[in-house]
N, C-alpha and C positions, 0 to 999 in steps of 0.2 A: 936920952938914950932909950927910955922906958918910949917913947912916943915912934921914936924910930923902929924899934923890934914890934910892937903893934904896929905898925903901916905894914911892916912886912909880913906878917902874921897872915893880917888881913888881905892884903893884895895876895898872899899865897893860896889860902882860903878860897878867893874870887875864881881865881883862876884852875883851882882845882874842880870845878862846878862848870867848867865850858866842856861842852860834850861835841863832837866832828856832828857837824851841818848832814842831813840824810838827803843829798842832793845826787839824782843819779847819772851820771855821768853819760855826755853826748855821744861817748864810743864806746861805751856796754852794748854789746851787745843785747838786741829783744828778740820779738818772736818775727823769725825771718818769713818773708815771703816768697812765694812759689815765682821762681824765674823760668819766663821762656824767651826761647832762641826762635827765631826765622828763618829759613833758609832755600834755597833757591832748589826747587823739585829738581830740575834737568842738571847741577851740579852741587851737587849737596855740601861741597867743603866750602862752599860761599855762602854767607850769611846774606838775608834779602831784607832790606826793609817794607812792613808792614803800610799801604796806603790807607791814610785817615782809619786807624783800627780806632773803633769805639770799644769797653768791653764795659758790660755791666752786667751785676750780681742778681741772681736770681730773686722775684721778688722787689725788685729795688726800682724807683725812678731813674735816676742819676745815673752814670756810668764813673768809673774808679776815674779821679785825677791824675791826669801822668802831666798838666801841665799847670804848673800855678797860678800865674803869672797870663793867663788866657782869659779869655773875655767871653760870659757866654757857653754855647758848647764847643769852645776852643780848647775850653782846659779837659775836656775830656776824651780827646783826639790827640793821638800818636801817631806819626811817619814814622817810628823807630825798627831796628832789627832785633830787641830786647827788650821786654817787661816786667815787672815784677808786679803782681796781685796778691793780696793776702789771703789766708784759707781761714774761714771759721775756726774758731777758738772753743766752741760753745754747741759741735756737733761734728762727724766724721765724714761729712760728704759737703762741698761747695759746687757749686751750678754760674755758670757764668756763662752769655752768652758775647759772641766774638762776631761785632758788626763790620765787614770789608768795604774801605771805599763808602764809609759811612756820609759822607760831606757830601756826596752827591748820590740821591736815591734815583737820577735818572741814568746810571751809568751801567751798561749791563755787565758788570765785574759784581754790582752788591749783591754782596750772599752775608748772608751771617749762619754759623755752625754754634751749635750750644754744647758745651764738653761739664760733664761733672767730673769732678775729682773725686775717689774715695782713697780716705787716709786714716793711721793710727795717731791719736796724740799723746803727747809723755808732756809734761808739766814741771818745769825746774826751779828750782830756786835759785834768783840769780846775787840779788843782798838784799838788804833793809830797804834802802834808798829806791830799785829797781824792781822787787819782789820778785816775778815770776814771768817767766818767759814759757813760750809753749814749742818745742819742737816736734814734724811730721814726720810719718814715715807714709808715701804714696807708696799705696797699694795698686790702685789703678786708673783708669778713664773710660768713663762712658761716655761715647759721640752720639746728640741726638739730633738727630735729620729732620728736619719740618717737613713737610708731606712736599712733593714736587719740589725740593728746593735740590741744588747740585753743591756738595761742600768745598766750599772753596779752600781747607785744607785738608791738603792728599793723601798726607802722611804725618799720623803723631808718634813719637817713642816717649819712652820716659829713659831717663839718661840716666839719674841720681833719682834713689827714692828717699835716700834719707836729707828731710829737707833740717836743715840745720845752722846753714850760713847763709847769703844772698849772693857772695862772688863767684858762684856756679851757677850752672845751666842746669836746671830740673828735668826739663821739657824741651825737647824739639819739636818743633811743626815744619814740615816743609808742602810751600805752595807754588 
């Protein structure tokens, strides 16, 4: 009996000493990314897709991946009518330049427009496991023009400034 009440002692003991795993969960949300929309200048309630959009970060070689599973710089070309890019964590303004019709430099559609974003950022604590998320508040857009070039988008708004989820449209452009 003595030998039994000690296993159980002891097996209670064991088990009072396991502490939850700090694994952070695939659908926590983190720090959400700046989403934009497409959309067709001449009817604006129709969204367009983007031809071969390159975009890449100020500063940077590479352009953002939108495609994984791409070969080359295939993974860094979009046909899509929506993006998502992330904003710096670690300063209030991001710089990204948006290459059109990037796959083919003899095409005369290539334009590329360079837009900074400035934003507020607020710092959350999300748990243990996830730590800290960052959310934006867009303030605004500076569009900068290269000397002789014509911007191939026409019209930007900002729709939502408080960036805070990814299932909304931040940004519009229409081309």
């Amino acid at each position: 009996m003595k030998k039994i009440i000690s296993f159980l002692l002891l097996f209670a003991f064991g088990l009072s000493g396991c502490e939850k795993d700090d694994i952070c969960d695939a659908d926590t949300p983190t720090t959400p990314r700046l989403v934009i929309s497409f959309y067709d200048i001449t009817n604006a309630s129709i969204k367009k897709n983007v031809k071969n959009l390159k975009v890449i970060g100020k500063d940077q070689d590479r352009g953002i991946v939108f495609n994984k599973t791409g070969i080359g710089d295939a993974m860094y070309i979009t046909s899509a009518n929506t993006i998502s890019i992330p904003l710096r964590t670690d300063a209030d303004t991001t710089t990204y330049t948006f290459i059109y019709d990037s796959g083919n430099p003899n095409s005369p559609e290539f334009n590329t427009d360079v837009l900074e974003f400035k934003y507020t950022r607020q710092n959350i604590y999300v748990s243990r496991a996830c730590g800290v998320k960052t959310i934006f508040n867009l303030e605004a857009f500076i569009r900068i023009i290269p000397d002789a070039d014509t911007p191939w988008m026409k019209q930007i708004n900002i729709k939502k400034t408080n960036i805070e989820y990814e299932n909304e449209t931040h940004v519009e452009v229409f081309f």
